[in-house]
DSSP file (Angstrom, degrees, kcal/mol; ACC not computed):
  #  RESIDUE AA STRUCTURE BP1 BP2  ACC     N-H-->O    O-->H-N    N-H-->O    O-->H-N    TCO  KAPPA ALPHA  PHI   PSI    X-CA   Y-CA   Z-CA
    1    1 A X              0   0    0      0, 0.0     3,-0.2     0, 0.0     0, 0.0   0.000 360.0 360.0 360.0  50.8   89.4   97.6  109.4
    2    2 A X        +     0   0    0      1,-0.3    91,-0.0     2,-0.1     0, 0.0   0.271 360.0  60.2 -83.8 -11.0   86.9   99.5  107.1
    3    3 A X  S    S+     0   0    0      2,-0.0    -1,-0.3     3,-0.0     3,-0.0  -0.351  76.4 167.9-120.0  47.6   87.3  102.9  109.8
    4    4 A X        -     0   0    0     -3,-0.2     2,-0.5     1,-0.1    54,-0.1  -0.475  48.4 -89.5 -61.5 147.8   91.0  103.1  109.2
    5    5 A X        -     0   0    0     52,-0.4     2,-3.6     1,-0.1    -1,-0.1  -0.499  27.1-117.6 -96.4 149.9   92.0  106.1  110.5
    6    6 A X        +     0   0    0     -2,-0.5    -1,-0.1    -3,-0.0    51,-0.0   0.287  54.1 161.8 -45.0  54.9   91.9  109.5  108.3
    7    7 A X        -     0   0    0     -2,-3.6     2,-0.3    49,-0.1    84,-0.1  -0.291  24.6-155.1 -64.7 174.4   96.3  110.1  108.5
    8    8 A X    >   -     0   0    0      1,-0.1     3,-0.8    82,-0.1    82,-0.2  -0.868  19.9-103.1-130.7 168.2   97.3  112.3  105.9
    9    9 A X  T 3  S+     0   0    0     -2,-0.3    80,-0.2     1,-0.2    -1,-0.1  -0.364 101.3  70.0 -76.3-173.9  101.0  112.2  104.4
   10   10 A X  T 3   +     0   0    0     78,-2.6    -1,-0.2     1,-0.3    79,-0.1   0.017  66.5 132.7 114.0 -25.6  103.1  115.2  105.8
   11   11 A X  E <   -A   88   0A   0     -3,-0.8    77,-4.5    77,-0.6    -1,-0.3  -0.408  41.3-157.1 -84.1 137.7  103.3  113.6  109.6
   12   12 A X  E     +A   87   0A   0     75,-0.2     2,-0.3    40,-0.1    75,-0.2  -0.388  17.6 163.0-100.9 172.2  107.0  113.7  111.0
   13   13 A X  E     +A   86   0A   0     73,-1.0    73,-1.1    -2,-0.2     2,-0.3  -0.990   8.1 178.0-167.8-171.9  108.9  112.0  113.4
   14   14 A X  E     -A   85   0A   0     34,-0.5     2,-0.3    -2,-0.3    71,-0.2  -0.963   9.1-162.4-177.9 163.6  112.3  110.9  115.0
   15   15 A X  E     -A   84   0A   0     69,-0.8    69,-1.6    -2,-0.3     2,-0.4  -0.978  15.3-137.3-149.9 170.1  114.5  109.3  117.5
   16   16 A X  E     +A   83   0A   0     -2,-0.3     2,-0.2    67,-0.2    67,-0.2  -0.990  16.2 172.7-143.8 156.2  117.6  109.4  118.6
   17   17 A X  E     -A   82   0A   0     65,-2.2    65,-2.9    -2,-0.4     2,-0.3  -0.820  25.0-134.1-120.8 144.3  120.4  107.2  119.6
   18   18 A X  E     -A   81   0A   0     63,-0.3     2,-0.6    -2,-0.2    63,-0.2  -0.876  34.2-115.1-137.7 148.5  124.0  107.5  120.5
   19   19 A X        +     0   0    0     61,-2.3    60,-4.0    -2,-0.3     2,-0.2  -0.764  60.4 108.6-111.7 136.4  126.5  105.0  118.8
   20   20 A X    >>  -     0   0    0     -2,-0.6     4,-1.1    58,-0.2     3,-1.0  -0.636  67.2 -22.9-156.0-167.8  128.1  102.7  121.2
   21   21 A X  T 34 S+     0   0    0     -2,-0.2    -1,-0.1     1,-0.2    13,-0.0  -0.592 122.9  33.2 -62.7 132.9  128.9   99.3  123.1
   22   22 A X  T 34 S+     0   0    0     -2,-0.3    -1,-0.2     2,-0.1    -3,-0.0  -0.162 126.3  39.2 108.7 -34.6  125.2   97.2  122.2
   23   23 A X  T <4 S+     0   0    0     -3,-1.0    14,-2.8    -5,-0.1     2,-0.2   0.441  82.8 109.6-134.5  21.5  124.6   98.7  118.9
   24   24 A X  B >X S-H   36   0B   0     -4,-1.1     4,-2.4    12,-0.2     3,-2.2  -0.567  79.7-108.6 -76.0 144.9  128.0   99.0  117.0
   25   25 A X  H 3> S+     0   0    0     10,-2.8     4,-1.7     1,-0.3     6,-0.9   0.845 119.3  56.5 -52.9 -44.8  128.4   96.6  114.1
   26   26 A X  H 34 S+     0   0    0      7,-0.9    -1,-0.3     9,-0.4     8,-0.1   0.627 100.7  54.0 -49.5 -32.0  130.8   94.8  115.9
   27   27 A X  H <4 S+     0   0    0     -3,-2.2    -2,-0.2    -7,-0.1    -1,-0.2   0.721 117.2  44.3 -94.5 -34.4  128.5   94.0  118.9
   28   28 A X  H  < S-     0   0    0     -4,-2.4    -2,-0.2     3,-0.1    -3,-0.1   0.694 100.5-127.0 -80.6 -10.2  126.3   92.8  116.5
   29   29 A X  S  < S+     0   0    0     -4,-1.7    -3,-0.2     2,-0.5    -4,-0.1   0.397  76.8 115.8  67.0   9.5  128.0   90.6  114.0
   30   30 A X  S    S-     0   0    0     -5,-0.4     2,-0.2    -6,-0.2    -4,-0.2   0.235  91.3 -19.4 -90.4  26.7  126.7   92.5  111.3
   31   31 A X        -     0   0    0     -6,-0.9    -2,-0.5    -7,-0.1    -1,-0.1  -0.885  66.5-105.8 162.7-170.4  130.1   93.5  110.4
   32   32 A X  S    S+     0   0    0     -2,-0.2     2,-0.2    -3,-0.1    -1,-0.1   0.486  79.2  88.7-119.1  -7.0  133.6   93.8  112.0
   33   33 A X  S    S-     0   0    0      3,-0.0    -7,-0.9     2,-0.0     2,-0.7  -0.428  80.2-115.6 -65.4 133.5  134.3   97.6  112.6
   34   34 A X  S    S+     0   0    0     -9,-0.2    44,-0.3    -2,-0.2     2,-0.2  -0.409  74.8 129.3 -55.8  50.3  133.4   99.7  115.8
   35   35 A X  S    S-     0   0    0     -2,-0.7   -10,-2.8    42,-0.1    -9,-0.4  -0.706  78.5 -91.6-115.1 165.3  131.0  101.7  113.8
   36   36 A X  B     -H   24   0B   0     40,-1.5   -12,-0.2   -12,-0.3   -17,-0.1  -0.529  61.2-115.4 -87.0 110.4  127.6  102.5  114.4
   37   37 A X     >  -     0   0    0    -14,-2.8     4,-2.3    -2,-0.3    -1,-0.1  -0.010   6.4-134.2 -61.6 168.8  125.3   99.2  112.3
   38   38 A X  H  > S+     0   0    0      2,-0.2     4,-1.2     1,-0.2     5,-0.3   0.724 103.2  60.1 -86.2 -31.0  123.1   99.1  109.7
   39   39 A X  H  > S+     0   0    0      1,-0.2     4,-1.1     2,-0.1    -1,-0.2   0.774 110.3  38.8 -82.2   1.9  120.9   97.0  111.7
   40   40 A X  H  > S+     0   0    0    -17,-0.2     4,-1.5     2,-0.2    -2,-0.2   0.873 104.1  59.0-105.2 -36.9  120.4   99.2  114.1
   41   41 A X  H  X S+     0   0    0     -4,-2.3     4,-2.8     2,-0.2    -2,-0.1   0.889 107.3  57.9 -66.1 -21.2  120.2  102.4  112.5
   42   42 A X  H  X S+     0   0    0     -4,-1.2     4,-1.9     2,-0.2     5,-0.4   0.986 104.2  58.8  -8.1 -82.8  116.9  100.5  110.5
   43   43 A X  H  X S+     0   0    0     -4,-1.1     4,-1.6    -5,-0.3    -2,-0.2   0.749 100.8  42.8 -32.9 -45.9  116.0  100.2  113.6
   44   44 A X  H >X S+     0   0    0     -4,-1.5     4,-2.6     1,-0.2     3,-0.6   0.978 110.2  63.1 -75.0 -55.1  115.9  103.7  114.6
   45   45 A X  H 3X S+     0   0    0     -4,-2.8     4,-1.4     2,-0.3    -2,-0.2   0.773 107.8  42.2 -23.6 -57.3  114.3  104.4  111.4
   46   46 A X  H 3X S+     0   0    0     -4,-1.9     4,-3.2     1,-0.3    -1,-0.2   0.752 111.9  46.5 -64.9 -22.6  111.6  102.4  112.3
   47   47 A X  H <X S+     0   0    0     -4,-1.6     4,-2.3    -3,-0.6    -2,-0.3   0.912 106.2  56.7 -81.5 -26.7  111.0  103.3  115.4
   48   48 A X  H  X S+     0   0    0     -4,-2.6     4,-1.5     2,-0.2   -34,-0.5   0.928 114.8  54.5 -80.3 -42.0  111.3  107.4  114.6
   49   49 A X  H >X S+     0   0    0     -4,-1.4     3,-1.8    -5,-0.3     4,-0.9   0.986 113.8  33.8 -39.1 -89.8  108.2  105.9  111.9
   50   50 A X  H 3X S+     0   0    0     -4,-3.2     4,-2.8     1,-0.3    -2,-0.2   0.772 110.8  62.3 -55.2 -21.3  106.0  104.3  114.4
   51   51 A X  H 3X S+     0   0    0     -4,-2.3     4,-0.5    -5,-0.2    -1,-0.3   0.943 103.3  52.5 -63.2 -43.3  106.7  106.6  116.8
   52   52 A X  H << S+     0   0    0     -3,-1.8     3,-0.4    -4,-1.5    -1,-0.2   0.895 117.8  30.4 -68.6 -26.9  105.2  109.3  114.5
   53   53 A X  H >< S+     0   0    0     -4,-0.9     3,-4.6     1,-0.2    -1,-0.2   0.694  85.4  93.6 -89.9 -28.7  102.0  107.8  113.8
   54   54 A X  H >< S+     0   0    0     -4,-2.8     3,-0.9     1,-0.3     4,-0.3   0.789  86.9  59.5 -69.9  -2.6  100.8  105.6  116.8
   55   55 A X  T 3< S+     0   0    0     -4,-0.5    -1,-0.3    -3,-0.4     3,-0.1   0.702 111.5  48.4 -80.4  -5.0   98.8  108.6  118.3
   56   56 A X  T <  S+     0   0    0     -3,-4.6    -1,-0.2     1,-0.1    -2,-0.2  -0.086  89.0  64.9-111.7  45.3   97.3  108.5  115.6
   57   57 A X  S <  S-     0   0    0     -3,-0.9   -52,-0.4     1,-0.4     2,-0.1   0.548  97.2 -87.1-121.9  10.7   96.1  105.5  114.4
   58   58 A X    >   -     0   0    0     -4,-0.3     3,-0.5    -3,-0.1    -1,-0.4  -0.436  48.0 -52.4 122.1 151.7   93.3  104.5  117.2
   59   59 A X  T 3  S+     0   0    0      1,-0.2     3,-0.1    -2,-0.1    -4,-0.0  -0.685 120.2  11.5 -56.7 135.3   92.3  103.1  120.3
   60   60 A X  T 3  S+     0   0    0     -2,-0.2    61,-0.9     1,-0.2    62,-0.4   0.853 111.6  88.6  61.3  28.7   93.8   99.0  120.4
   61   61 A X  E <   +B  120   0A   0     -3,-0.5    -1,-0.2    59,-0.3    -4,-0.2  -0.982  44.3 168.3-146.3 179.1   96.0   99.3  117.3
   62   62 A X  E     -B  119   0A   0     57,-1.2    57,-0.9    -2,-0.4     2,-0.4  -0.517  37.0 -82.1-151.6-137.5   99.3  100.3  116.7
   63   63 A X  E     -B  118   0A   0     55,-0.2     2,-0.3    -2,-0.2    55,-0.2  -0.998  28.1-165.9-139.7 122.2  101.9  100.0  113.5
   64   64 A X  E     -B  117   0A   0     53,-1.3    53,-1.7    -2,-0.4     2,-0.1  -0.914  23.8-121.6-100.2 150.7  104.1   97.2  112.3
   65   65 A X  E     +B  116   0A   0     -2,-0.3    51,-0.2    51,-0.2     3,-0.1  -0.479  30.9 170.8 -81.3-179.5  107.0   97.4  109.7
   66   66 A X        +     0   0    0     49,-1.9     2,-0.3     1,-0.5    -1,-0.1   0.370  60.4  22.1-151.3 -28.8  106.4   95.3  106.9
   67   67 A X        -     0   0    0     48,-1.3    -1,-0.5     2,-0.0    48,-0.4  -0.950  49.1-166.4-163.4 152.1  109.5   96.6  104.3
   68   68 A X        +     0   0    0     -2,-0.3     2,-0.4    46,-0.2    46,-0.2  -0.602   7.7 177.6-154.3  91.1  112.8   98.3  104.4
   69   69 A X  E     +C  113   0A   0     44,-1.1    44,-8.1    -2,-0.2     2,-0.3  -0.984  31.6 166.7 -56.9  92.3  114.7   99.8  101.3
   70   70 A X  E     -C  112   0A   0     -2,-0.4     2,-1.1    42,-0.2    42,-0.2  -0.977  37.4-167.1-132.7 134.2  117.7  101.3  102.9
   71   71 A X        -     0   0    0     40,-3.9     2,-1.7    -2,-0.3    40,-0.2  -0.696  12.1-156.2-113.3 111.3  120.7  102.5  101.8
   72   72 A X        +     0   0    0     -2,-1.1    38,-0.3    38,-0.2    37,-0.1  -0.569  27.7 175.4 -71.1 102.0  123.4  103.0  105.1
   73   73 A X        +     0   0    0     -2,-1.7     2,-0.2    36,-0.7    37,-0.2   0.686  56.5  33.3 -90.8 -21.1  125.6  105.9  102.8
   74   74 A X  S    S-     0   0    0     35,-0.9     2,-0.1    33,-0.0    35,-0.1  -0.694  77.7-122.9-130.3 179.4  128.1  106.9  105.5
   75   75 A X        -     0   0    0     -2,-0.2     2,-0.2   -40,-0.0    -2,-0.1  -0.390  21.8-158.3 -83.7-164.7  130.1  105.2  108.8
   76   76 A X        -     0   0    0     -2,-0.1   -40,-1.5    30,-0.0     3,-0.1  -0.684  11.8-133.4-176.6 108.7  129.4  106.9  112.1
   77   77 A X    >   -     0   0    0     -2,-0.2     3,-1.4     1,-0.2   -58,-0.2  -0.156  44.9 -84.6 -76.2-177.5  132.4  106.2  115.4
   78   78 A X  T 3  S+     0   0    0    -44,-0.3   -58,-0.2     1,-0.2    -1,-0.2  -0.244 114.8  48.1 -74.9-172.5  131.0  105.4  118.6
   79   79 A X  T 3  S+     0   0    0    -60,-4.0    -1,-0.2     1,-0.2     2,-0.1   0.386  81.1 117.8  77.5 -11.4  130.0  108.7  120.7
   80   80 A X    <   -     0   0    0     -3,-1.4   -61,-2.3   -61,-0.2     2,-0.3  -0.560  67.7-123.9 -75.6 161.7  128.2  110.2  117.9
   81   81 A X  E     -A   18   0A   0     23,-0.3     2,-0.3   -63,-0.2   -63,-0.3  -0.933  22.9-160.4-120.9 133.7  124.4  110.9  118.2
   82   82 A X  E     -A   17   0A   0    -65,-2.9   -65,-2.2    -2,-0.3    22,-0.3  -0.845  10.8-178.8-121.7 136.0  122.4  109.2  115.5
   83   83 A X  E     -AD  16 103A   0     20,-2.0    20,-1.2    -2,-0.3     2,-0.6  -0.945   5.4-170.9-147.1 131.3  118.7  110.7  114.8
   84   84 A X  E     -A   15   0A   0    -69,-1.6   -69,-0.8    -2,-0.2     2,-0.3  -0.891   5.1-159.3-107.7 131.6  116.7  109.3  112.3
   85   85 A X  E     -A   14   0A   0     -2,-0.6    16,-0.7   -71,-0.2     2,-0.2  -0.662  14.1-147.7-122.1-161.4  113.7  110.4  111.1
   86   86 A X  E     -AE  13 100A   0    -73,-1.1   -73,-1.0    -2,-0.3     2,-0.3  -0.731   1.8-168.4-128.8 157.0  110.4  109.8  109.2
   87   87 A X  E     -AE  12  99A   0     12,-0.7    12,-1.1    -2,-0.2     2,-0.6  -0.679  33.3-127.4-133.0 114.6  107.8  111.9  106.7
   88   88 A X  E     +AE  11  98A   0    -77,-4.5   -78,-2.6    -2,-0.3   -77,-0.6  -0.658  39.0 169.7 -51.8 107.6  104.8  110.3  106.2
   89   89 A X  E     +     0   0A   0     -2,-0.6     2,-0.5     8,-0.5   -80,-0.2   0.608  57.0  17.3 -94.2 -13.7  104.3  110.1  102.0
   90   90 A X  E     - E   0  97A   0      7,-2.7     7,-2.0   -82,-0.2     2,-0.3  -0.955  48.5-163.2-162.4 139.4  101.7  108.0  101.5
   91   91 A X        +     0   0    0     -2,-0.5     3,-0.2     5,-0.2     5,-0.1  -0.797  13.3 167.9-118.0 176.6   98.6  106.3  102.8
   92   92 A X    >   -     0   0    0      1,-0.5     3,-1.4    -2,-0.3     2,-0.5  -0.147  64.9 -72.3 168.2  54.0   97.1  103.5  101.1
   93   93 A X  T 3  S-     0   0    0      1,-0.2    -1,-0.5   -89,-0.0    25,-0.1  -0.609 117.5  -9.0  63.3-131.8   94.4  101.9  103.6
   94   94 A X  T 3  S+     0   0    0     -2,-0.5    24,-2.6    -3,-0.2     2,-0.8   0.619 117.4  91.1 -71.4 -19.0   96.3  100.3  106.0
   95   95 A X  E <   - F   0 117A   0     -3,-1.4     2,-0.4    22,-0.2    22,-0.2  -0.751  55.6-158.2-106.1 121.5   99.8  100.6  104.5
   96   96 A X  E     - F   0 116A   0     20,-2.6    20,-2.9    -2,-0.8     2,-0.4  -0.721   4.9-158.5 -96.5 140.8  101.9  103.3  105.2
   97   97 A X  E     -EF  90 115A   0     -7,-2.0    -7,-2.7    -2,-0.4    -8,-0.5  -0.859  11.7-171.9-138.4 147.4  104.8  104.5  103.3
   98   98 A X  E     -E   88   0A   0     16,-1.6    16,-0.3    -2,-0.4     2,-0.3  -0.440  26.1-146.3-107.5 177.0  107.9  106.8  105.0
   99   99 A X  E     -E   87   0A   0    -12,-1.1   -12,-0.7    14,-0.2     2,-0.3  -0.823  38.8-174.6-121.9 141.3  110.6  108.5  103.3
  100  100 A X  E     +EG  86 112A   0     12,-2.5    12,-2.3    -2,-0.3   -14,-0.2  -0.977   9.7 170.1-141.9 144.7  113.3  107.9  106.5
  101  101 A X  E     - G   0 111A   0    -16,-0.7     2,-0.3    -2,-0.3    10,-0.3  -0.385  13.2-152.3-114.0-154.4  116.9  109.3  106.9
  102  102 A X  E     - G   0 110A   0      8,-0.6     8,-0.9   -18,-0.2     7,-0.9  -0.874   8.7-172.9 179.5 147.3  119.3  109.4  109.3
  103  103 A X  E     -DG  83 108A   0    -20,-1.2   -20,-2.0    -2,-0.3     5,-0.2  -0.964  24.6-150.9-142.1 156.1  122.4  111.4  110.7
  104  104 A X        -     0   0    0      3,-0.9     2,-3.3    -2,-0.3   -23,-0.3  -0.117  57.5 -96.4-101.6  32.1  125.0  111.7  112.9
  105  105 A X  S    S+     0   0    0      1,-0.1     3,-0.1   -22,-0.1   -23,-0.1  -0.515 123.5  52.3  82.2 -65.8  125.6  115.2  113.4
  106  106 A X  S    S+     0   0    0     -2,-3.3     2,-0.3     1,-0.2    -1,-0.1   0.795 116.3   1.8 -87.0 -15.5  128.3  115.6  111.0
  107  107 A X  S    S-     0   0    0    -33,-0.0    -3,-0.9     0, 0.0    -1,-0.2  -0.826  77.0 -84.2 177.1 142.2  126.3  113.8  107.5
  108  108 A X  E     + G   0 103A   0     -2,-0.3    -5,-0.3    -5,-0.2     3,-0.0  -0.149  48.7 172.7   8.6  73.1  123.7  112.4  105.9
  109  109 A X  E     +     0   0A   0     -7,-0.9   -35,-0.9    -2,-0.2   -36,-0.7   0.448  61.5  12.8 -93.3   6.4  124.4  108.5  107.2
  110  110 A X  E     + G   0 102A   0     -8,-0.9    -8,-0.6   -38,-0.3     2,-0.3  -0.973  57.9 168.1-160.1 154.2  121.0  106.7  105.8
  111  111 A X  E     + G   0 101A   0     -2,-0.4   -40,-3.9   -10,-0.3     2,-0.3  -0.795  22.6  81.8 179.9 147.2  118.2  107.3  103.6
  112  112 A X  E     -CG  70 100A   0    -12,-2.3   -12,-2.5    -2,-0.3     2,-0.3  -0.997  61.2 -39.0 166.4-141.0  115.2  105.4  101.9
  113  113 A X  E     -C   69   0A   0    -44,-8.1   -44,-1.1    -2,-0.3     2,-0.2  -0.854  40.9-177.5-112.8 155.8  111.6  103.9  101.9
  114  114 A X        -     0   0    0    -16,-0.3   -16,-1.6    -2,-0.3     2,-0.3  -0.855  11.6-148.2-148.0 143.4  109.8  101.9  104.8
  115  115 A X  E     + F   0  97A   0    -48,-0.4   -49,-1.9    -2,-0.2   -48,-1.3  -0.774  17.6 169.8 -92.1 121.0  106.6  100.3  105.1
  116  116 A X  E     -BF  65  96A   0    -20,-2.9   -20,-2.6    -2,-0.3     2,-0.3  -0.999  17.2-136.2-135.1 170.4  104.6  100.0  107.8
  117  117 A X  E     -BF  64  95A   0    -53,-1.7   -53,-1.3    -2,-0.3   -22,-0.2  -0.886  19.2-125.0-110.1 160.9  100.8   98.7  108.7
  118  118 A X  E     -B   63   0A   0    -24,-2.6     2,-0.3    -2,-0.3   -55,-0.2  -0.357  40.2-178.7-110.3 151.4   98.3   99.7  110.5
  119  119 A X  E     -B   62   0A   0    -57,-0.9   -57,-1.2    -2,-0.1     2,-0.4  -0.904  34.2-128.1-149.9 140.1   97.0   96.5  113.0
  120  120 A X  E  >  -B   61   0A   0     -2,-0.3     4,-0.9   -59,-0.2   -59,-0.3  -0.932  29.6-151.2 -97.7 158.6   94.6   96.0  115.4
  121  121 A X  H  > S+     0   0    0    -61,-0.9     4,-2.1    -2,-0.4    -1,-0.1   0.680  91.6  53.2-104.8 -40.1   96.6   94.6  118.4
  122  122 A X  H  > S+     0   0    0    -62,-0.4     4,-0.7     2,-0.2    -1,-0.2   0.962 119.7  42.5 -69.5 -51.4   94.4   92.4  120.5
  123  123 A X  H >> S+     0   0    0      2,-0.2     4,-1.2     1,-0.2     3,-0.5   0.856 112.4  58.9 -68.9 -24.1   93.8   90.3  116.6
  124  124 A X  H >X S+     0   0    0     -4,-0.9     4,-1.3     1,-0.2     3,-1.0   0.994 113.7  32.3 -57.0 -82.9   97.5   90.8  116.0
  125  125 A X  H 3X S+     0   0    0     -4,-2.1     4,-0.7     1,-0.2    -1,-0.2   0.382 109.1  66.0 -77.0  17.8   98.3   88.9  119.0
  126  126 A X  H <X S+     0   0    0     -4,-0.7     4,-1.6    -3,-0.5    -1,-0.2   0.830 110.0  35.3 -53.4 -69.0   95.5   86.7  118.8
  127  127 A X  H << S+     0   0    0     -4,-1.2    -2,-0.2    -3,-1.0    -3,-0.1   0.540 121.4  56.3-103.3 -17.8   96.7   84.8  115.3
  128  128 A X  H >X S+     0   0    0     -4,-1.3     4,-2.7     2,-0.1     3,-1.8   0.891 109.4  45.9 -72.6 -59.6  100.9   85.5  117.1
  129  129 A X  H 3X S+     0   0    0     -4,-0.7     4,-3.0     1,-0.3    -2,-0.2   0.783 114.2  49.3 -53.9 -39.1   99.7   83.6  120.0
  130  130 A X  H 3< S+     0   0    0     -4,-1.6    -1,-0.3     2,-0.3     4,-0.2   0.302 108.9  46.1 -75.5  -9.1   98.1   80.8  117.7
  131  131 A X  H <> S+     0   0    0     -3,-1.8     4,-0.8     2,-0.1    -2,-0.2   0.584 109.2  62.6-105.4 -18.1  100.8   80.0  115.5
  132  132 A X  H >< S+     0   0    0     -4,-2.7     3,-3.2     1,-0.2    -2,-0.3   0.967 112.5  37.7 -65.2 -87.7  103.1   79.9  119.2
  133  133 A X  T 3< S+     0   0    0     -4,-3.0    -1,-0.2     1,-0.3    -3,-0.2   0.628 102.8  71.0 -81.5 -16.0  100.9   76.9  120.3
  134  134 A X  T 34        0   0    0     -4,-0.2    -1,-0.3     1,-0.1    -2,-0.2   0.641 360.0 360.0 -68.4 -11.8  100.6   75.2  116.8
  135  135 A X    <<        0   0    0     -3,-3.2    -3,-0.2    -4,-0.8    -2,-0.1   0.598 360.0 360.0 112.3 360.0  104.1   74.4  117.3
């Protein structure tokens, strides 16, 4: 992947989410509260990541994470709207590194690093498809 393409740091992104029945800690078993999880606000994190980048990374690839150093700082009840976002900080060939937070309207519920890299998609699922039939 020797034409990686030229991103520069500085590129944003986001999503958002509303916290509820499906992604409350409780619906997940990653804890025992009706509060808004930690695996799912990750989640958003990542996705507010790839979302910024995949128009720019090429025809036939796209962006996997690879790493997560996150620290979940606040709770968050259901009905609140959680938006996380992304700043691309670093390029490094193929691996891209975020700074990502997250909120709920009322504070600062997330922050850290994630990693993600850059893939071509048909070889990606090539070498997925070939460890699926080796069983």
């Amino acid at each position: 992947m020797a034409d990686t393409p030229p991103l520069q740091p500085g590129v944003e992104g986001s999503a958002t989410l509303v916290a509820g029945p499906g992604n409350l800690a409780s619906d997940l078993g990653s804890g025992f509260v009706a509060v808004f999880s930690t695996p799912m606000m990750i989640a958003l994190m990542e996705t507010a990541a790839g979302k910024s980048v995949e128009p720019l990374v090429g025809e036939g690839r796209s962006t996997v994470g690879v790493r997560v150093d996150i620290r979940h700082l606040a709770a968050t009840p259901p009905g609140f709207t959680v938006t996380a976002h992304a700043r691309l900080v670093k390029v490094d060939g193929r691996l891209l590194t975020f700074e990502v937070w997250a909120d709920d309207g009322s504070e600062r519920i997330g922050e850290g690093v994630h990693e993600r890299a850059i893939i071509e998609v048909a070889r990606f699922v090539e070498k997925v498809n070939r460890k699926a039939r080796s069983g």
